[in-house]
Backbone as JSON Lines, residues from 0, in Angstrom:
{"i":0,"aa":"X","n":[-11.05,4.98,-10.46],"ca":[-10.53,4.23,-9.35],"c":[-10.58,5.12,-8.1]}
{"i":1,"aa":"X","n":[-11.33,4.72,-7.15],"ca":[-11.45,5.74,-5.54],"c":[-9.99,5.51,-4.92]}
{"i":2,"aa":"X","n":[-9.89,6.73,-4.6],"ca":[-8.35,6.15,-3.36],"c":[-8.79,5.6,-2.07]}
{"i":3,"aa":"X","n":[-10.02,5.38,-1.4],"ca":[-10.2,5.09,-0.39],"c":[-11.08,3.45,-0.55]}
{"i":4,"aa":"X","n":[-10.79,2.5,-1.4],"ca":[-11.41,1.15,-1.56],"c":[-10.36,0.26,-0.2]}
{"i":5,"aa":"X","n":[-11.12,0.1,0.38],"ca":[-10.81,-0.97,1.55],"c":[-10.05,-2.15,1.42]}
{"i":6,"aa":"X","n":[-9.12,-2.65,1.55],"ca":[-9.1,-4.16,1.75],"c":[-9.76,-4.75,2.92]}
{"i":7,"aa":"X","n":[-10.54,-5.3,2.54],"ca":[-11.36,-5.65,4.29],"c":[-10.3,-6.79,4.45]}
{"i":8,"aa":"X","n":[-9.87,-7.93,4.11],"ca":[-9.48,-8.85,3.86],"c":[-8.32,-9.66,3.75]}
{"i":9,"aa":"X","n":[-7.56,-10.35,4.09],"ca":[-6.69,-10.51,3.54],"c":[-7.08,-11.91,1.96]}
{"i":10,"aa":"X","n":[-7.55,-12.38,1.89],"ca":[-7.97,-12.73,0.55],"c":[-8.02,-11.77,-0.36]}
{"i":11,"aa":"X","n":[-9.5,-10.49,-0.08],"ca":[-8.88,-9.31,-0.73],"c":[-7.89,-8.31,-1.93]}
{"i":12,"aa":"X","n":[-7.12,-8.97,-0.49],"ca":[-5.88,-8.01,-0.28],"c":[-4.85,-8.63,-1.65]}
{"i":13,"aa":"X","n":[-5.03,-10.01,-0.98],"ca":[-3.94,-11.11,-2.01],"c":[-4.25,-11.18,-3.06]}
{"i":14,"aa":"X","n":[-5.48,-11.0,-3.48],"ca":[-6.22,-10.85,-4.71],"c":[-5.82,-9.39,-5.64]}
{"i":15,"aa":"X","n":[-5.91,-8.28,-5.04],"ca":[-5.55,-7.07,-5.52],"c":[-4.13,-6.94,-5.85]}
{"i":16,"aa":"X","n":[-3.34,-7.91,-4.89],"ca":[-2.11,-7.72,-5.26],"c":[-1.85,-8.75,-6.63]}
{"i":17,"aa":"X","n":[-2.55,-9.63,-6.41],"ca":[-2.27,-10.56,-7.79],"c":[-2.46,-9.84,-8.93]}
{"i":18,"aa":"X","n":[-3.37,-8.97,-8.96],"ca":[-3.82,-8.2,-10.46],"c":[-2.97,-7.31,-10.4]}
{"i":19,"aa":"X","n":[-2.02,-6.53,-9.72],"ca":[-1.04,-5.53,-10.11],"c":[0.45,-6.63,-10.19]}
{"i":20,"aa":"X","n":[0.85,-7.74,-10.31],"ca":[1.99,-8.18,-10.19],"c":[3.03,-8.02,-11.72]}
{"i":21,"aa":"X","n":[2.25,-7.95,-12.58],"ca":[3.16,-7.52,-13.75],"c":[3.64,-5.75,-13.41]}
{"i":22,"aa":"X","n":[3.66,-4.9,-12.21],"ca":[4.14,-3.75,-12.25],"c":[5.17,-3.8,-10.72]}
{"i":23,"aa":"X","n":[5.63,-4.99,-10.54],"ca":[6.7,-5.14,-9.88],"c":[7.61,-6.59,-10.27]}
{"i":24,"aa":"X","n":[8.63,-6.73,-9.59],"ca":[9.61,-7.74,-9.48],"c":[8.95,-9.01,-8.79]}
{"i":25,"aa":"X","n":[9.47,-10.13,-9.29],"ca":[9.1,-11.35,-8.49],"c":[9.33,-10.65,-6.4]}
{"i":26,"aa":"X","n":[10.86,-10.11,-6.48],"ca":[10.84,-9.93,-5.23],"c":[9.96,-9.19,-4.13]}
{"i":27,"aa":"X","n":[9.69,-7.88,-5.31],"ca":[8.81,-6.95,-4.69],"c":[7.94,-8.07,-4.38]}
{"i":28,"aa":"X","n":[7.37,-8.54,-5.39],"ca":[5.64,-9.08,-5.32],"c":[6.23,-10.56,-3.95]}
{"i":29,"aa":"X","n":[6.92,-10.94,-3.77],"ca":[7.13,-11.38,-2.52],"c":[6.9,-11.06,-1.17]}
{"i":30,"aa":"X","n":[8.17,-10.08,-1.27],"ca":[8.13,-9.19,0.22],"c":[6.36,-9.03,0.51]}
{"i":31,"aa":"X","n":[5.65,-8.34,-0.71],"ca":[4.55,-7.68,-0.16],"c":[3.54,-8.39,0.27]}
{"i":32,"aa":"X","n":[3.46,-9.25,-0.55],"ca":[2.7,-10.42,0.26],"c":[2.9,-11.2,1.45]}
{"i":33,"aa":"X","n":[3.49,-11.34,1.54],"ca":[4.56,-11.66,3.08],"c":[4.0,-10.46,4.23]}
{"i":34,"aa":"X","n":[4.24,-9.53,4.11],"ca":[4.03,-8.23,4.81],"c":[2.14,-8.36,4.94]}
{"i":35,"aa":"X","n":[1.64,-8.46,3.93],"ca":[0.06,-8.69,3.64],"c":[-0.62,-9.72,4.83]}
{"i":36,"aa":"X","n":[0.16,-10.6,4.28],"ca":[-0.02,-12.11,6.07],"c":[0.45,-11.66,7.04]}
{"i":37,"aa":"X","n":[1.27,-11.04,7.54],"ca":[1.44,-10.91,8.82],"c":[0.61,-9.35,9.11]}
{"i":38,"aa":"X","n":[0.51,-8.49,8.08],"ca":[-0.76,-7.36,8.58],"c":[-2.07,-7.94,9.14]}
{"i":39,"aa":"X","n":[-2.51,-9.37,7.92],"ca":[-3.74,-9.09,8.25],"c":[-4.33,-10.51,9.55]}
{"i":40,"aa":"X","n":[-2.53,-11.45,9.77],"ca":[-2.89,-12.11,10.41],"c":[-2.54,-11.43,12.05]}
{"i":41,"aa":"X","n":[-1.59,-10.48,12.36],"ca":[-1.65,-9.56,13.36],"c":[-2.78,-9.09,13.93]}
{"i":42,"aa":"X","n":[-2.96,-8.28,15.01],"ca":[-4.36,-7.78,15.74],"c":[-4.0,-6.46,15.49]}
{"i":43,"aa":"X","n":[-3.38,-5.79,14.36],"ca":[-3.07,-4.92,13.91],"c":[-4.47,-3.7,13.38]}
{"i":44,"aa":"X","n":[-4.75,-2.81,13.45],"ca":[-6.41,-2.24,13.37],"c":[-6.29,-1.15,12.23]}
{"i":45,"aa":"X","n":[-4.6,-1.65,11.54],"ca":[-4.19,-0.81,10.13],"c":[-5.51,-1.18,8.99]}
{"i":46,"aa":"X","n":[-5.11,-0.27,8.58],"ca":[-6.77,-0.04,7.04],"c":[-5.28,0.05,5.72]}
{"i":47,"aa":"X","n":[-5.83,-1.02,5.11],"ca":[-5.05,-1.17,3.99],"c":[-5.82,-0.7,2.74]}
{"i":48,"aa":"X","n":[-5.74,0.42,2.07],"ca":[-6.81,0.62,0.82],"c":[-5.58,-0.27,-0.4]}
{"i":49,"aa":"X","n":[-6.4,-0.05,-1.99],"ca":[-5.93,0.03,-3.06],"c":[-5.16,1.03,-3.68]}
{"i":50,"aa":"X","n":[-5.06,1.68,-3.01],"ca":[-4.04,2.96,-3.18],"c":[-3.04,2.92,-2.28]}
{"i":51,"aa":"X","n":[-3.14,3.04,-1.1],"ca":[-1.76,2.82,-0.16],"c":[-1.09,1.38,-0.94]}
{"i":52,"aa":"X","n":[-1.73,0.58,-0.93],"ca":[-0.99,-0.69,-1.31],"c":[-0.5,-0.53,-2.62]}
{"i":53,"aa":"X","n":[-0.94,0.32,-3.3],"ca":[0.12,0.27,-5.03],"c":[1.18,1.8,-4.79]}
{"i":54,"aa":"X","n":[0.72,2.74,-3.66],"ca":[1.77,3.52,-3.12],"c":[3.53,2.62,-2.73]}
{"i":55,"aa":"X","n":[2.94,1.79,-1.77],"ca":[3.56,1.06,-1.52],"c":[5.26,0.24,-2.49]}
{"i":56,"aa":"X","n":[3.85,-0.43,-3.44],"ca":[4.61,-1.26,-4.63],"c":[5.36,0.09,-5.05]}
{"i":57,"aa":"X","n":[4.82,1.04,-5.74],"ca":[6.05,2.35,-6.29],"c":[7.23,2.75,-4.78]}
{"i":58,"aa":"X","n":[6.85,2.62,-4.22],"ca":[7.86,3.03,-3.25],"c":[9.28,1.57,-3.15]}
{"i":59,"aa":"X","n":[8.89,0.8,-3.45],"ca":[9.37,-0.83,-3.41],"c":[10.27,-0.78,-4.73]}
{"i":60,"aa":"X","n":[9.66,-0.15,-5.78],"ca":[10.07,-0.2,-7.11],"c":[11.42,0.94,-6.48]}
{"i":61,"aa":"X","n":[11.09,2.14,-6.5],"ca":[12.01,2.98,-6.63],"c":[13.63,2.39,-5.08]}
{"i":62,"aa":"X","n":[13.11,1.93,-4.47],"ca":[14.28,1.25,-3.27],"c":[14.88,-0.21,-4.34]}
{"i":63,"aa":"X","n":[14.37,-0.3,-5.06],"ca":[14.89,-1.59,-5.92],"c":[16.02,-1.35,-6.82]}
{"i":64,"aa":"X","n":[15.54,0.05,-7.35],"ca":[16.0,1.01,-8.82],"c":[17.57,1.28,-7.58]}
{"i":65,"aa":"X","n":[17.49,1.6,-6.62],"ca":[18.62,2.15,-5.68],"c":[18.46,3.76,-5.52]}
{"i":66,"aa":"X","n":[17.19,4.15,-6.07],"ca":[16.75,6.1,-5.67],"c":[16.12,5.69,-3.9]}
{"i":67,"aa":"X","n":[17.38,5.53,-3.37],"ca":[16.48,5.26,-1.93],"c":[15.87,7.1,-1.36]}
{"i":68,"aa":"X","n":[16.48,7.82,-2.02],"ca":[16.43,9.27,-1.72],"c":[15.1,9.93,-2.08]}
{"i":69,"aa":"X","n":[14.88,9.3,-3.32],"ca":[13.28,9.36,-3.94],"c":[12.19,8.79,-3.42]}
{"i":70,"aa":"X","n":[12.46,7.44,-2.98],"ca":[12.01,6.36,-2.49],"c":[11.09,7.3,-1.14]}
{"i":71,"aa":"X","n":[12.14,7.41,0.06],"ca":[11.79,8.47,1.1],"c":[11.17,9.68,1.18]}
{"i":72,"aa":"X","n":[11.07,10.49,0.11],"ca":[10.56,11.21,-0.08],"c":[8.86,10.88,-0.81]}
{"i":73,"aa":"X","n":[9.11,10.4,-1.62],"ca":[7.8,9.62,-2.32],"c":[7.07,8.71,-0.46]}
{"i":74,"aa":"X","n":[7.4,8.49,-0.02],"ca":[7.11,7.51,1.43],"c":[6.44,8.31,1.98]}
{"i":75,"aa":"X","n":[7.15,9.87,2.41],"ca":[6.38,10.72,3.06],"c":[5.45,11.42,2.55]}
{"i":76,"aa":"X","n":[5.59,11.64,0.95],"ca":[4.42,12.16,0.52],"c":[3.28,11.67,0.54]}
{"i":77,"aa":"X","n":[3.48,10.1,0.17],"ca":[1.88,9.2,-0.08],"c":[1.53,9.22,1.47]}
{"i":78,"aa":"X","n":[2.08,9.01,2.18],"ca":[1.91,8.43,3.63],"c":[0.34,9.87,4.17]}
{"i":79,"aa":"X","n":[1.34,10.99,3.99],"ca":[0.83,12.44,4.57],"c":[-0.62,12.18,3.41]}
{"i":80,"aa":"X","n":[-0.94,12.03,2.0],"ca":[-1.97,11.91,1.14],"c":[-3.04,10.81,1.63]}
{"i":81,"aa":"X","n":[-2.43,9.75,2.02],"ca":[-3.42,8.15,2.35],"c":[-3.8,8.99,3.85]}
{"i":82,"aa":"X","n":[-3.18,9.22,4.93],"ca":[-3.88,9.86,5.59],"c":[-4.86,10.52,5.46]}
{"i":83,"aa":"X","n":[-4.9,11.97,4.68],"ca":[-5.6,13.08,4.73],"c":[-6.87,12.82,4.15]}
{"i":84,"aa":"X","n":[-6.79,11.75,3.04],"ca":[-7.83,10.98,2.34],"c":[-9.14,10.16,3.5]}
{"i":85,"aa":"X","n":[-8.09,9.47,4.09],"ca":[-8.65,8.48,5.06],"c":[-9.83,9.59,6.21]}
{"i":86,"aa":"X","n":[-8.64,10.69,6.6],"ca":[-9.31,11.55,7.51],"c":[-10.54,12.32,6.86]}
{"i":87,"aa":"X","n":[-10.72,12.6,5.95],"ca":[-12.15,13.12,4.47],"c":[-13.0,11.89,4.82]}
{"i":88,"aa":"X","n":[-12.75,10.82,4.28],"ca":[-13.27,9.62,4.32],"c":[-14.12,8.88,5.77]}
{"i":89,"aa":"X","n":[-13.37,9.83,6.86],"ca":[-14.31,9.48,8.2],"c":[-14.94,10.72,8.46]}
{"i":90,"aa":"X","n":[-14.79,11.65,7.86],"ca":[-15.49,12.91,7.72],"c":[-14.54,13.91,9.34]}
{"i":91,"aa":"X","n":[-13.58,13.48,9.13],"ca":[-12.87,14.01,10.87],"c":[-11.97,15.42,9.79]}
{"i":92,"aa":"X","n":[-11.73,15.89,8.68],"ca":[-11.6,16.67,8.2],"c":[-12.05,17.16,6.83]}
{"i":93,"aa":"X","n":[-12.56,18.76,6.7],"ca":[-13.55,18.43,4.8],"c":[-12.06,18.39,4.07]}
């Protein structure tokens, strides 16, 4: 699995999230889709991969569990990783 697969899409997007929904809550798998439509119906110029977006869902899981402390920390780690990836990926750092 690449960490840098695109959602070009929001079909996509809704699609990828459908195949991970047995690894969250009805609610999670709500919110995120919700969030999904207004990303991709916004003029927003965010890059959603398959990895940020199941970063995401674990970060959703652990604020659910009530480790909001983990949660935040796990937030800044993936966040600083989906970056540095992204920045490899446009070749703007090796």
């Amino acid at each position: 699995m690449s960490d840098f697969i695109i959602l070009e899409n929001k079909e996509q997007a809704l699609k990828y999230l459908e195949s991970l929904k047995d690894t969250m809550s009805e609610n999670i798998y709500q919110k995120i889709q919700m969030g999904l439509h207004k990303s991709y119906d916004s003029d927003d110029e965010g890059i959603i991969t398959e990895k940020s977006l199941r970063d995401h869902i674990e970060y959703e899981n652990l604020i659910e569990l009530g480790k909001t402390k983990e949660a935040d920390v796990y937030k800044s780690e993936k966040m600083t990783e989906n970056m540095n990836i992204y920045l490899k990926a446009e070749g703007i750092v090796r």
